[in-house]
Structure formats: C-alpha cells, structure tokens
Backbone bond lengths (Angstrom), bond angles and torsions (degrees), N, CA, C in turn:
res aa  C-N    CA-C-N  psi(-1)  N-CA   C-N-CA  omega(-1)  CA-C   N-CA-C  phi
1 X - - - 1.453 - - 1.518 111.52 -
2 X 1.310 103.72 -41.05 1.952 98.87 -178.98 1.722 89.05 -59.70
3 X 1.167 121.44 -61.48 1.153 116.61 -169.82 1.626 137.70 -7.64
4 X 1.677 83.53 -60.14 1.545 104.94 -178.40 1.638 105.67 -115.46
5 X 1.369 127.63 46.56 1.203 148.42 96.43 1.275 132.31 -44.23
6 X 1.366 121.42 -42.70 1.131 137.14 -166.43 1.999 103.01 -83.76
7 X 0.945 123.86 -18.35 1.207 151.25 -132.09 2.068 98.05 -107.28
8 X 0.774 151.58 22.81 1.644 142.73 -149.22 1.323 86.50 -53.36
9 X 1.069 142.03 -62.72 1.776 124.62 -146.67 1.548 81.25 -46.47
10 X 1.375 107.92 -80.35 1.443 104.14 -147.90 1.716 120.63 -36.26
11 X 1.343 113.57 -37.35 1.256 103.28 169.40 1.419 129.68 -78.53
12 X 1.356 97.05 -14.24 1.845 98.06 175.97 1.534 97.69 -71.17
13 X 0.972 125.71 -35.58 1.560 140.67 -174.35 1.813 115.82 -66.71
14 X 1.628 89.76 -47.75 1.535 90.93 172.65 1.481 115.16 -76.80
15 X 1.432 119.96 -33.56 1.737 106.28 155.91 1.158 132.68 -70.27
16 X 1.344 141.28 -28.01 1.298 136.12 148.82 1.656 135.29 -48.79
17 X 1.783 96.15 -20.57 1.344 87.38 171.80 1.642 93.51 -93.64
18 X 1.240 132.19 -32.06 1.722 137.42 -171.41 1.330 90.86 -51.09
19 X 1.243 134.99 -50.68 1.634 127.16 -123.22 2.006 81.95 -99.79
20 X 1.397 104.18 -38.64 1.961 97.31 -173.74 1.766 110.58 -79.69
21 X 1.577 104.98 -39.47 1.420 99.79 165.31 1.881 122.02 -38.80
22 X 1.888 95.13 -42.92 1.613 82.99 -172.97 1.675 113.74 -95.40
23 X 1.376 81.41 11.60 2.259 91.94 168.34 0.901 96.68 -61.24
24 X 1.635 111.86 -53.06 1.783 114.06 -161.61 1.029 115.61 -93.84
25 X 1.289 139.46 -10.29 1.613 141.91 129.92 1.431 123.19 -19.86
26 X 1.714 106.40 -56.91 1.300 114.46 -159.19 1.656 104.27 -85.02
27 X 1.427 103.77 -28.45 1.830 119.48 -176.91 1.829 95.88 -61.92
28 X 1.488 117.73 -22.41 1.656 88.31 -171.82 1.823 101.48 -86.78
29 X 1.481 124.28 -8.34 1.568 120.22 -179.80 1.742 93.25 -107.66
30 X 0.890 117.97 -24.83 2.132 100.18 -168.70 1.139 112.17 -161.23
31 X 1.191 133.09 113.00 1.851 141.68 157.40 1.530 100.41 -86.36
32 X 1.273 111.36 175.22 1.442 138.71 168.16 1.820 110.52 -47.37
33 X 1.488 77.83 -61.73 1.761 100.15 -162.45 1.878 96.65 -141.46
34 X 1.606 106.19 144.59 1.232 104.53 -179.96 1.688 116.11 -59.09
35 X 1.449 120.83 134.90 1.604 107.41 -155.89 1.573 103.83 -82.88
36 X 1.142 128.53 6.37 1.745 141.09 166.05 1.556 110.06 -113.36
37 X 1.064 123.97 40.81 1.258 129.22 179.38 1.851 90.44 -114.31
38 X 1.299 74.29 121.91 2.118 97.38 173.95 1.180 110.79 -93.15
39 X 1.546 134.28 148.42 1.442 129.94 174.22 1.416 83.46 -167.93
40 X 1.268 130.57 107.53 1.234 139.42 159.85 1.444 117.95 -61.68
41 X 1.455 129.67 -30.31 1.183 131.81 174.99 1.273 101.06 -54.05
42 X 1.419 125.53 -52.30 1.896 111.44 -159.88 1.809 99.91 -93.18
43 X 1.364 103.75 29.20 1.848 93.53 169.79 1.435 117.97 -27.38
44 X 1.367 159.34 102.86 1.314 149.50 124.22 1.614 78.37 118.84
45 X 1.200 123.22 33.99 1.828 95.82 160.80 1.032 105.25 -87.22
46 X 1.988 95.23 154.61 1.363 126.22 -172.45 1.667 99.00 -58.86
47 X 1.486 99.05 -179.06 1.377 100.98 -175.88 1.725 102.77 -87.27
48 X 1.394 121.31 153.21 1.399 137.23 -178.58 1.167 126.20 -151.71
49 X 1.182 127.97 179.87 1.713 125.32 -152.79 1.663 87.48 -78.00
50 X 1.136 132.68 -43.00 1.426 133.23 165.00 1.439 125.38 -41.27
51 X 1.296 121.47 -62.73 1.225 129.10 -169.25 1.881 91.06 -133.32
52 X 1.557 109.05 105.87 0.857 127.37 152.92 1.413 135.19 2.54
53 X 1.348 91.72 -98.66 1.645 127.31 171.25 1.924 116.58 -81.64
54 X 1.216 107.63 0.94 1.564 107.27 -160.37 1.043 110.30 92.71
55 X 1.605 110.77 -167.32 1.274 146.56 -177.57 1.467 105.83 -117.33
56 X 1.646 118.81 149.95 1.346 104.89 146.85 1.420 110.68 -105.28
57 X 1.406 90.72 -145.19 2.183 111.78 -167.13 1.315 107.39 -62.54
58 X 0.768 129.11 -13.19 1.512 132.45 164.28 1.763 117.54 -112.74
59 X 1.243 139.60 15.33 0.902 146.26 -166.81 1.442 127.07 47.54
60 X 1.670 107.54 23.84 1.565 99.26 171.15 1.545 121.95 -97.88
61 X 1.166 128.89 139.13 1.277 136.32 -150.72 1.523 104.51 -69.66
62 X 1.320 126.13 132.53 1.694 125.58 -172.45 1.371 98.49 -112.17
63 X 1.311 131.17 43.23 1.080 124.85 143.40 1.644 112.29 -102.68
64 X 1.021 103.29 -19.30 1.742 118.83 158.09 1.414 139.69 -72.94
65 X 1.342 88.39 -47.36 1.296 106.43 164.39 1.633 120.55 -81.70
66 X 1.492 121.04 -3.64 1.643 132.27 172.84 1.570 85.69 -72.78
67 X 1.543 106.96 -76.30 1.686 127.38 -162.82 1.984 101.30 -34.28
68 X 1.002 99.47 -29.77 1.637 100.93 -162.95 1.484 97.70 -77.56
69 X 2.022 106.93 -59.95 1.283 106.01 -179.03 2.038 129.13 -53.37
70 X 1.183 96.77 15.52 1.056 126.18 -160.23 1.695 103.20 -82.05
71 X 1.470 102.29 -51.69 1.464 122.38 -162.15 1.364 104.26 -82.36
72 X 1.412 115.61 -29.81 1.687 132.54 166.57 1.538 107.94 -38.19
73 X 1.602 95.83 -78.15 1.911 113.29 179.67 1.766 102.13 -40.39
74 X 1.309 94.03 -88.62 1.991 101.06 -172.45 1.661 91.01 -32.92
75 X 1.607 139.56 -77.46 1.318 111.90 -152.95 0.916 134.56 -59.46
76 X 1.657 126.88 -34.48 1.247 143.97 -170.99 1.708 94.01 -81.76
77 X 1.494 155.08 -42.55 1.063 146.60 98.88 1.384 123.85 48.76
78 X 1.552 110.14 -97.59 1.382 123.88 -165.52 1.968 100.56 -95.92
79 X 1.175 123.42 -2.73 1.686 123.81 140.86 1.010 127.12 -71.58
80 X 1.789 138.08 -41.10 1.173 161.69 -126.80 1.528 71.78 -125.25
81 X 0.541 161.38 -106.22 1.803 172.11 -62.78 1.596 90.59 -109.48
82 X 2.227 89.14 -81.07 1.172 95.41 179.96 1.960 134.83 -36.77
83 X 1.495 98.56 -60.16 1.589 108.08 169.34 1.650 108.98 -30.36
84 X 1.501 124.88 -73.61 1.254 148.17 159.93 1.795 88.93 -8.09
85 X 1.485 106.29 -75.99 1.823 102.92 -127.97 2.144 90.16 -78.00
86 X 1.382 104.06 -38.67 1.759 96.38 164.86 1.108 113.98 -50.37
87 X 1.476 123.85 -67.82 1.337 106.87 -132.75 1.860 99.20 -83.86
88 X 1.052 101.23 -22.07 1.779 116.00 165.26 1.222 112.35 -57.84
89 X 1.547 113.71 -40.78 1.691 103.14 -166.49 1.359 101.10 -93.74
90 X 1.702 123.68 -12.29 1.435 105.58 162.78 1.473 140.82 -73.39
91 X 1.787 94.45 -27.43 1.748 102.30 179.29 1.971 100.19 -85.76
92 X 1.475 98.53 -1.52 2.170 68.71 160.36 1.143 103.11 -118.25
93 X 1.232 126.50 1.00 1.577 103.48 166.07 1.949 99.85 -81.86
94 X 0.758 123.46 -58.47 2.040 118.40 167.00 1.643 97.61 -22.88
95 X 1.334 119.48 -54.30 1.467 86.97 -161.10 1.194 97.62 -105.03
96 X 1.438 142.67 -8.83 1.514 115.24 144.31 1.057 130.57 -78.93
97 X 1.192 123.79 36.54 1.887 136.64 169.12 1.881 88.00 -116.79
98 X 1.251 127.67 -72.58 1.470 139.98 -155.85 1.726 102.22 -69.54
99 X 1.145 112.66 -40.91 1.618 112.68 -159.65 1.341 124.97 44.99
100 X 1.502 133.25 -128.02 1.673 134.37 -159.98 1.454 93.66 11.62
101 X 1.990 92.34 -120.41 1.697 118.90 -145.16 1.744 102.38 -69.56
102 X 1.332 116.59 -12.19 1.397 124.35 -161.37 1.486 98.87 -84.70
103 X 1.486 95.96 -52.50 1.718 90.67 -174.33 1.512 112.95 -81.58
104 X 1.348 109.32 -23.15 1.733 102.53 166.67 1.430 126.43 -51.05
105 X 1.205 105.42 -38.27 1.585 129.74 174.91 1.006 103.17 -80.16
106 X 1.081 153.85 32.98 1.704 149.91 -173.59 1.723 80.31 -145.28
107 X 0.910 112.75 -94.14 1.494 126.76 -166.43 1.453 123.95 -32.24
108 X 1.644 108.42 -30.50 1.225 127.29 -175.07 1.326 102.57 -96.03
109 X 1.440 137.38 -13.99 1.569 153.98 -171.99 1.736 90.62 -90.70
110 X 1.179 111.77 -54.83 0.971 127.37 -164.41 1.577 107.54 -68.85
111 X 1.167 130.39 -52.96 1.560 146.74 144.47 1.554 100.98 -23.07
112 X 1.542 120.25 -51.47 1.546 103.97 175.16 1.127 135.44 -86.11
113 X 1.484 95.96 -9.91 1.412 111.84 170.07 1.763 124.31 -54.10
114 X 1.402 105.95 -44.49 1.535 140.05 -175.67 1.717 112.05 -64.72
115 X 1.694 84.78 -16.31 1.736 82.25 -177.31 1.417 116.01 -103.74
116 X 1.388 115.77 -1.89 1.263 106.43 163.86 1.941 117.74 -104.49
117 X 0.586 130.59 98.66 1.807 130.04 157.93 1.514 104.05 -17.98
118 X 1.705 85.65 138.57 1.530 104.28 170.35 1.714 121.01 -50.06
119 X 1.699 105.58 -32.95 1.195 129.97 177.85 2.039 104.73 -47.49
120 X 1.493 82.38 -82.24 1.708 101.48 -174.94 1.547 106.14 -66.76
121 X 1.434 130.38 10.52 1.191 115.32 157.43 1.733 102.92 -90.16
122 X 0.950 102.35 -59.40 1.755 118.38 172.82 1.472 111.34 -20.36
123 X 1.518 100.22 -48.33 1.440 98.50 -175.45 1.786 114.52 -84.61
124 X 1.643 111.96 -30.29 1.489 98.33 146.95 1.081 136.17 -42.17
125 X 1.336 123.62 -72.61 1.450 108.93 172.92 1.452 137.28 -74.34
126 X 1.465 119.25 8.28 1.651 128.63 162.02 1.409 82.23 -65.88
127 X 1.487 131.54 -55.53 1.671 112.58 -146.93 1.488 111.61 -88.06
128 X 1.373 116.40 -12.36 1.353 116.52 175.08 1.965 104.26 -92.60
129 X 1.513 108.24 -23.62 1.596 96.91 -165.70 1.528 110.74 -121.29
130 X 1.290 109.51 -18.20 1.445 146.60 -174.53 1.817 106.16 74.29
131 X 1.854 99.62 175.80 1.698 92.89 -149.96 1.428 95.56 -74.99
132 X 1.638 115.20 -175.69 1.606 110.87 173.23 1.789 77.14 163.28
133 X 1.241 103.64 162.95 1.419 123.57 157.00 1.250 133.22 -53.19
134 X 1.083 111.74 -19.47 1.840 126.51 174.33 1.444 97.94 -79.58
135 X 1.577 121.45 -57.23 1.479 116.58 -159.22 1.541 107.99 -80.56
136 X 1.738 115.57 12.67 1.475 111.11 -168.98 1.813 92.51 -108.95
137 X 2.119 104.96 -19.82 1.361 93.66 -178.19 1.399 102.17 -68.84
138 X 1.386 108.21 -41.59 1.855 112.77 -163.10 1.202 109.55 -33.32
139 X 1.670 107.45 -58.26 1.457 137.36 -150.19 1.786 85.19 -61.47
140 X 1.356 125.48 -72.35 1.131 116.41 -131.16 1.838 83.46 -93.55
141 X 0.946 141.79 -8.17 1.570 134.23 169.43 1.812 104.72 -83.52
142 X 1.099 130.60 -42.99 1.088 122.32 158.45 1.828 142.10 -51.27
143 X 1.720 98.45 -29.49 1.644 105.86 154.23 1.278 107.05 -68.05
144 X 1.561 122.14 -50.79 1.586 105.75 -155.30 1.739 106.85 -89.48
145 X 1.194 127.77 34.09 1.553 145.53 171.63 1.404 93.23 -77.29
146 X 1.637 111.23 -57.41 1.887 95.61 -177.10 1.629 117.94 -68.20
147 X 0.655 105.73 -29.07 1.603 124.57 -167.29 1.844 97.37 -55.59
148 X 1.118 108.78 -51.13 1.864 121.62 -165.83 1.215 75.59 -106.10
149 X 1.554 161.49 91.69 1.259 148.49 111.97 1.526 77.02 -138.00
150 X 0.809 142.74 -84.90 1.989 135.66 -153.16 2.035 82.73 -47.51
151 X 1.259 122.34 -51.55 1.294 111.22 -170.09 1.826 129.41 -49.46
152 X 1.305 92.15 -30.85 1.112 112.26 -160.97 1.752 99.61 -93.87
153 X 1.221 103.69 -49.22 1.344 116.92 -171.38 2.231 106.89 -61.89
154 X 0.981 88.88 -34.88 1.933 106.82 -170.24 1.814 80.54 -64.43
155 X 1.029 93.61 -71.41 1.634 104.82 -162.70 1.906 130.24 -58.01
156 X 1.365 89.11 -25.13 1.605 107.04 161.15 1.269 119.74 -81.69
157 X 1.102 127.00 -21.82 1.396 136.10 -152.29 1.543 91.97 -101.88
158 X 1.786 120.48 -16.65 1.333 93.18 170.65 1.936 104.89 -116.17
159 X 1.078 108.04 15.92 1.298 102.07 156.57 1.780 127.73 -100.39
160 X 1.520 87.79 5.27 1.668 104.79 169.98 1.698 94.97 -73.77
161 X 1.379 111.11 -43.00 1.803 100.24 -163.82 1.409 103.75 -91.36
162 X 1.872 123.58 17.51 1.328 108.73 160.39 1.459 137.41 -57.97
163 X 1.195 149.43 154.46 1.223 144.56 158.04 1.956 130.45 -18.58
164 X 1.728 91.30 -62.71 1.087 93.85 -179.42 1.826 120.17 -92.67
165 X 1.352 90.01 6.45 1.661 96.22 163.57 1.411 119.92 -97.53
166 X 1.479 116.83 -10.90 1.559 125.96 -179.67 1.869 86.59 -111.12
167 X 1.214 137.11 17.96 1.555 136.48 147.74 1.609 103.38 -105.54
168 X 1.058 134.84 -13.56 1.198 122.87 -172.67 1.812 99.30 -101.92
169 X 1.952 127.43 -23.46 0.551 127.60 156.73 1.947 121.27 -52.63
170 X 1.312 110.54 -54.91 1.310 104.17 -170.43 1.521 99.76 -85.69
171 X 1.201 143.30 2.84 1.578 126.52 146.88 1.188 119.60 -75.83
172 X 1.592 133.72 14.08 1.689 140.84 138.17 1.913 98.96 113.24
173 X 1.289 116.46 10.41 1.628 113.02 164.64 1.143 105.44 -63.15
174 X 1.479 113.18 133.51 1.692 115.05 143.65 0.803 130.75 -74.82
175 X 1.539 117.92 -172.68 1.272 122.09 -141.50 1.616 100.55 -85.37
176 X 1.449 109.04 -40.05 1.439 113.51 166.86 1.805 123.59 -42.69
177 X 1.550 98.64 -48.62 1.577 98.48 -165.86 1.808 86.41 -75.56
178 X 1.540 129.98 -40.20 1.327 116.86 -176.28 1.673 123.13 -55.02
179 X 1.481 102.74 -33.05 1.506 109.61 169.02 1.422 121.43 -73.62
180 X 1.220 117.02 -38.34 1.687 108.65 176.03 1.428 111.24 -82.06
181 X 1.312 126.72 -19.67 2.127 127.23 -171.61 1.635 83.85 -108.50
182 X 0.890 161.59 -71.43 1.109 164.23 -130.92 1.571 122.74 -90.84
183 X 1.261 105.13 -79.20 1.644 122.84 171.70 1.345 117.73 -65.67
184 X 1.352 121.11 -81.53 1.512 124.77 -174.61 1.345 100.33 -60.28
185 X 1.082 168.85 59.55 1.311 143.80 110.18 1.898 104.06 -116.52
186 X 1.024 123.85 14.62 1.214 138.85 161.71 1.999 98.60 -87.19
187 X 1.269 118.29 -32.22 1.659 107.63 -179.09 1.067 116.53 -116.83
188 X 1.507 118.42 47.13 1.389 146.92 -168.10 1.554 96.66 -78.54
189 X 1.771 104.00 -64.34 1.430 95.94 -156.45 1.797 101.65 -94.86
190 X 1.405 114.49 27.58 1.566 123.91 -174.27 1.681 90.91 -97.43
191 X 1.080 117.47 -59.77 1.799 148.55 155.52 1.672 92.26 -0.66
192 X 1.307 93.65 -74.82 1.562 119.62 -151.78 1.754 109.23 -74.77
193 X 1.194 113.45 -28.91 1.337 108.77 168.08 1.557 103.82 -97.48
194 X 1.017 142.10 2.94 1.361 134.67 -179.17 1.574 112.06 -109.25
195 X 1.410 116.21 -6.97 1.258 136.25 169.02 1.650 90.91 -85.78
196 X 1.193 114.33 -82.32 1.829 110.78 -162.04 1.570 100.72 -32.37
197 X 1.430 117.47 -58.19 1.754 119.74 173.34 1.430 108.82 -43.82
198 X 1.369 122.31 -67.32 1.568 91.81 -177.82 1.697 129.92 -86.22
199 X 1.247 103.47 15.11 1.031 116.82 166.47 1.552 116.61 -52.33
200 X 1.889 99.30 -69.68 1.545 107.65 169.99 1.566 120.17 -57.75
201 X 1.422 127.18 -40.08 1.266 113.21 155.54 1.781 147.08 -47.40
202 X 1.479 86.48 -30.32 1.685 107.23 150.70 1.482 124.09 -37.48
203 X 1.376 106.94 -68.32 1.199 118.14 -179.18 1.752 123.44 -78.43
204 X 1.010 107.64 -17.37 1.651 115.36 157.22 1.528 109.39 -68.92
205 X 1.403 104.68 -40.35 1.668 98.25 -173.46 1.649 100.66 -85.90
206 X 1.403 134.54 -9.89 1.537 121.56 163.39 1.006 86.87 -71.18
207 X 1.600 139.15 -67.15 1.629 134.23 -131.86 1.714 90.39 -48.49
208 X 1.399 121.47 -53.86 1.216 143.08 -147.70 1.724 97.10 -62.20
209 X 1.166 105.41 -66.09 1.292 127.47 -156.64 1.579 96.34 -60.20
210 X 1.152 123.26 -42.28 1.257 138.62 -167.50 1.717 105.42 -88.11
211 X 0.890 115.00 -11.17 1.709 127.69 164.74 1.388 99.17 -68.54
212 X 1.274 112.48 -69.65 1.134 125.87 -174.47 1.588 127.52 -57.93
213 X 1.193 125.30 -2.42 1.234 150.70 -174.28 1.350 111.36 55.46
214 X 2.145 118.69 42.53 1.005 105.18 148.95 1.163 151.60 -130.14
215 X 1.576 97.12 28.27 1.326 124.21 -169.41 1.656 108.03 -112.21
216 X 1.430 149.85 -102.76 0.889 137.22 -140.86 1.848 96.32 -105.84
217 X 1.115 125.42 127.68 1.571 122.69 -162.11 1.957 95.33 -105.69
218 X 1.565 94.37 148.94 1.899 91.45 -176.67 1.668 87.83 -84.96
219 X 1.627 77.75 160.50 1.368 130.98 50.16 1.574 90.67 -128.92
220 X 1.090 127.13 41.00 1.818 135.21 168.61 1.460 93.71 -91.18
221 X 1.265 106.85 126.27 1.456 130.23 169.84 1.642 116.68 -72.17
222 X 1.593 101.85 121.84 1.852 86.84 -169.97 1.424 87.39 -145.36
223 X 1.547 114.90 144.77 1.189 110.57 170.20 1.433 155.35 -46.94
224 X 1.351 93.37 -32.38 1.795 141.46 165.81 1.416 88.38 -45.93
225 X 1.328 115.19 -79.73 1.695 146.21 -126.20 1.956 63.62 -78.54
226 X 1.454 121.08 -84.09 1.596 112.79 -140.08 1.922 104.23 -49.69
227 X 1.946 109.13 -28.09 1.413 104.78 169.19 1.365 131.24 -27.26
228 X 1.935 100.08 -54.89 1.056 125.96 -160.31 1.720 114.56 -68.64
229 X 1.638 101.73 -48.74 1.368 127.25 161.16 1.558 123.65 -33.89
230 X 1.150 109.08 -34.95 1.684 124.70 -145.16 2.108 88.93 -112.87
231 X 1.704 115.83 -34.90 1.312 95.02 -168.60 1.563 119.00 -74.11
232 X 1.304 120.38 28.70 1.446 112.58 -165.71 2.016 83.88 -123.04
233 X 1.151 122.70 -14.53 1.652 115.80 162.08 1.336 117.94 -129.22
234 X 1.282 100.15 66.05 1.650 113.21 176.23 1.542 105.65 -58.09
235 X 1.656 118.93 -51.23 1.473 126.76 -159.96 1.328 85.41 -92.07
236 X 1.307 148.54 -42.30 1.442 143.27 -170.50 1.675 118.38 -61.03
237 X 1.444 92.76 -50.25 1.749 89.11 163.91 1.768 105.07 -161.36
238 X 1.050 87.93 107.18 2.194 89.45 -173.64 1.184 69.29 -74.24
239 X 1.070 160.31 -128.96 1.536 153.68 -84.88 1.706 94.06 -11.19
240 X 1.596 99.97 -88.35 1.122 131.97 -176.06 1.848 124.13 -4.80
241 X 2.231 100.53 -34.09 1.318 119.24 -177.12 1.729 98.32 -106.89
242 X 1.055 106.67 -13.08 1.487 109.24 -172.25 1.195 104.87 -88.21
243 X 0.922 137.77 -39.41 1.823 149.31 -161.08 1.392 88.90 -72.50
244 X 1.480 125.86 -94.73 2.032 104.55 -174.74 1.364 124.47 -68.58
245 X 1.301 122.59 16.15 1.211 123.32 179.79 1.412 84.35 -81.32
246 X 1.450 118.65 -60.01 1.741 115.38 -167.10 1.595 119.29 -66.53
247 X 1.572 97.11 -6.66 1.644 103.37 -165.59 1.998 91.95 -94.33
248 X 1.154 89.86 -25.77 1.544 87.49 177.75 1.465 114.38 -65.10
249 X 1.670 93.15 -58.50 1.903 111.47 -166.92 1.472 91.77 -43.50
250 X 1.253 111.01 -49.15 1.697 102.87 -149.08 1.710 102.45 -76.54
251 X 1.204 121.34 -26.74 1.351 113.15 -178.61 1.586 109.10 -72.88
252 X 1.141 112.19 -52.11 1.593 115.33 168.16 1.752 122.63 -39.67
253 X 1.319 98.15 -36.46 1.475 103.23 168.69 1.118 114.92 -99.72
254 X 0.992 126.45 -3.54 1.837 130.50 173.97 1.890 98.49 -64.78
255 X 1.481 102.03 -68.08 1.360 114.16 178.63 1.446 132.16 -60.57
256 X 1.525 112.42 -24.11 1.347 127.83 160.84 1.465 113.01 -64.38
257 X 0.942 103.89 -56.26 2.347 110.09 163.61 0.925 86.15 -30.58
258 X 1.342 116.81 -110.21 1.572 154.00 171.96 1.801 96.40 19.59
259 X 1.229 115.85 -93.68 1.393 131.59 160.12 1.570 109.85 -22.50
260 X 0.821 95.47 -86.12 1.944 91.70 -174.22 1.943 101.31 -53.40
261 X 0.952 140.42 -57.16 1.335 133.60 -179.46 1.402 114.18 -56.49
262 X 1.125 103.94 -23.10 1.837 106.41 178.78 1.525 106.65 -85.70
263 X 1.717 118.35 -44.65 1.309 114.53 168.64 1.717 122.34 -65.31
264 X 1.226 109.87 -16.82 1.672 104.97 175.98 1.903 111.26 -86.66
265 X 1.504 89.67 -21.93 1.727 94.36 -175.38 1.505 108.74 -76.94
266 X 1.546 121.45 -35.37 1.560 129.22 -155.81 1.628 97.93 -92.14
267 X 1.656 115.48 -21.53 1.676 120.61 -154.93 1.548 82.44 -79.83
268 X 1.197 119.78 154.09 1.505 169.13 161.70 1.582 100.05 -60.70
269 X 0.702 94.85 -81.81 1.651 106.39 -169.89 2.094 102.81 -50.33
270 X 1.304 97.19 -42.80 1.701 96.47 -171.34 1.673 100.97 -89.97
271 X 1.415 121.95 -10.17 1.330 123.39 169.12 1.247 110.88 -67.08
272 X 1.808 120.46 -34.53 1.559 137.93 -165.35 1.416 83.64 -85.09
273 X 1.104 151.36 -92.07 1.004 157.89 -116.92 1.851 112.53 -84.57
C-alpha cells in the first residue's frame, strides 16, 4: 500500500475511471433532464444554469444524453473485455499446458485473428446480422481473444519451466491441476493490467464503431453516435463535439493510468527496485 501511494498516475487513474464508472451508474436511476426529451425551442442553446452543457439539434440536453452515452462505453467494455480475457486466457493456458500441434494451432489461429480489425470484423457481422450493440460487443471481444492468448500463452509457458511447477509435475499432478494451483494464479496480476489496457481500447473501438453507425443504434445514447451527431455544427455549437470528445479522452486516460500504475505496482522487478 505505501507503495502505490507513492504512485499518482495510478490514483489519478483510479479516480477517473471511479468518478465515470459512477456517471454511468448514476445515468441508469437519474439524469438532469430526460435524455429523449425534445424541445425545439432550446435548439443549440448555450450551456446554462439549467442545462449544463446546452442543448443539441433537437433540443435534448447533452448533459443527459453524455451520462447515458456513458452506459454504452462501460457495457460494451466490460463484455468485450470480458469475452476477450476468457476465451484468450483459456487457449494459452491449453497450449502452454499441451504444446506441439495444439499450440501451433492456437498461435497460428491466433496470427489470423490479428489480421482482421475490430473495424472490418464489425462490418462483417453488421452485414451478415445487422449493426446493434451486441454485434459491436462480439466484434471487439473477438479481436482482443488473440491479443490475451499470445499473452497468456508467452508468459505461462515460462512458469511451466519453474522449479516448483516441474516438483509439482514429478509428485504425479496433471497438467490441469498444475494449470489451475500453479500457473493461473501466478498471471493474475498480468490479467489485470492487460484487461485495464484493453479495456480503454474497448471503448475507442465503441466510440468508433458507433460513429460509424455500427455499434450502439438510437435512440441509445453513445458517445460515438453524439460525435457523429455534433460534426455537421462544429462552428454552430462545438460544445456539442467537445462534450464526448472529453468524456472519451478522459476515460481512455483514466484506464491507461490505471494500467500502467497497476503494472509498475504488481511488477517484481519495480517492487525490487
């Protein structure tokens, strides 16, 4: 704990991601103003003791409609993540337990995995399933599957040739009981900073996807989507492009802290040093 005292990113990092997590906490019981509430009178008003941030093109208040797009990022996020960090952390622990044809086939799956973009998967399955929030989790938990299997797999594979895993081998454990008591809780805190990282990449690839109209569809509020909304009155009212541009930046760098302060606090080497 003194440790990561010592540490500011990480805590500037751990409140920036605390403080937007409970934006989008608080957006599923109470906004300002209902975030589909129309009022043509306040088209593009400035921001005011009323409405925050303004209005947009339709007069619904985007300080409401930020809080909402809020719940978009974190869900698609912590699915996309999750999908990613299983099904990744199971095929490298398989092929650093199995090795030969198993792990060739993992690695080389995994190699094809890398060649398609979260993007051009996204757009496969919009055209086979059409877009929606489900096909933006698939998309972006299905790129980061290779990503945590080469991770996982590199890094297990040398706590397979530790000591007390080649003693736990010749006292007659398999490979199973050696991988779950042995291995995987040795890449606990590898896990955990490589999750916060693609975590924030997550949400760049909704923002993105959802720009593009193929990730979160209205009348669901998404950060992407209000980007997209906002670039046709840049000079009329930047608010409008500025508001998730900053709601983005800052979450992306919330979790990038986060990540790097968690990997300097958990590493061995920066604990020694």
């Amino acid at each position: 704990m003194s440790r990561a005292l010592q540490r500011s990113g990480l805590w500037i990092g751990a409140l920036l991601t605390a403080g937007l997590m409970a934006t989008a906490l608080l957006s599923w019981i109470w906004t300002p103003w209902p975030p589909e509430q129309i009022d043509m009178a306040r088209r593009l008003a400035p921001a005011s003791a009323a409405h925050w941030l303004g209005c947009d093109q339709l007069g619904r208040d985007v300080l409401s409609r930020l809080m909402v797009g809020a719940q978009s990022a974190w869900l698609v996020g912590l699915v996309a993540v999750g999908l990613g960090l299983v099904g990744g952390t199971l095929l490298g622990l398989l092929a650093a337990a199995r090795r030969g044809w198993v792990e060739t086939l993992i690695l080389r799956a995994s190699d094809l995995g890398h060649a398609f973009p979260a993007l051009l998967l996204a757009i496969l399955l919009a055209a086979a399933l059409g877009p929606g929030m489900t096909i933006a989790m698939v998309a972006i938990g299905l790129h980061a599957v290779p990503s945590f299997a080469r991770l996982v797999n590199g890094s297990a594979k040398s706590w397979w040739a530790r000591d007390f895993v080649l003693a736990a081998r010749a006292a007659g454990q398999g490979p199973l009981s050696i991988t779950l008591r042995h291995v995987l809780p040795q890449l606990t805190p590898l896990l955990l900073v490589q999750g916060t990282t693609a975590f924030a990449l997550a949400i760049l690839a909704e923002a993105g996807l959802s720009y593009l109209g193929l990730g979160t569809q209205p009348p669901q509020a998404s950060w992407g989507r209000l980007l997209a909304e906002a670039q046709t009155l840049m000079f009329d009212a930047p608010q409008l492009a500025i508001a998730p541009g900053v709601a983005i930046t800052l979450a992306v760098l919330g979790l990038n802290l986060l990540g790097d302060g968690l990997r300097d606090w958990l590493d061995p080497k920066e604990q020694a040093r």
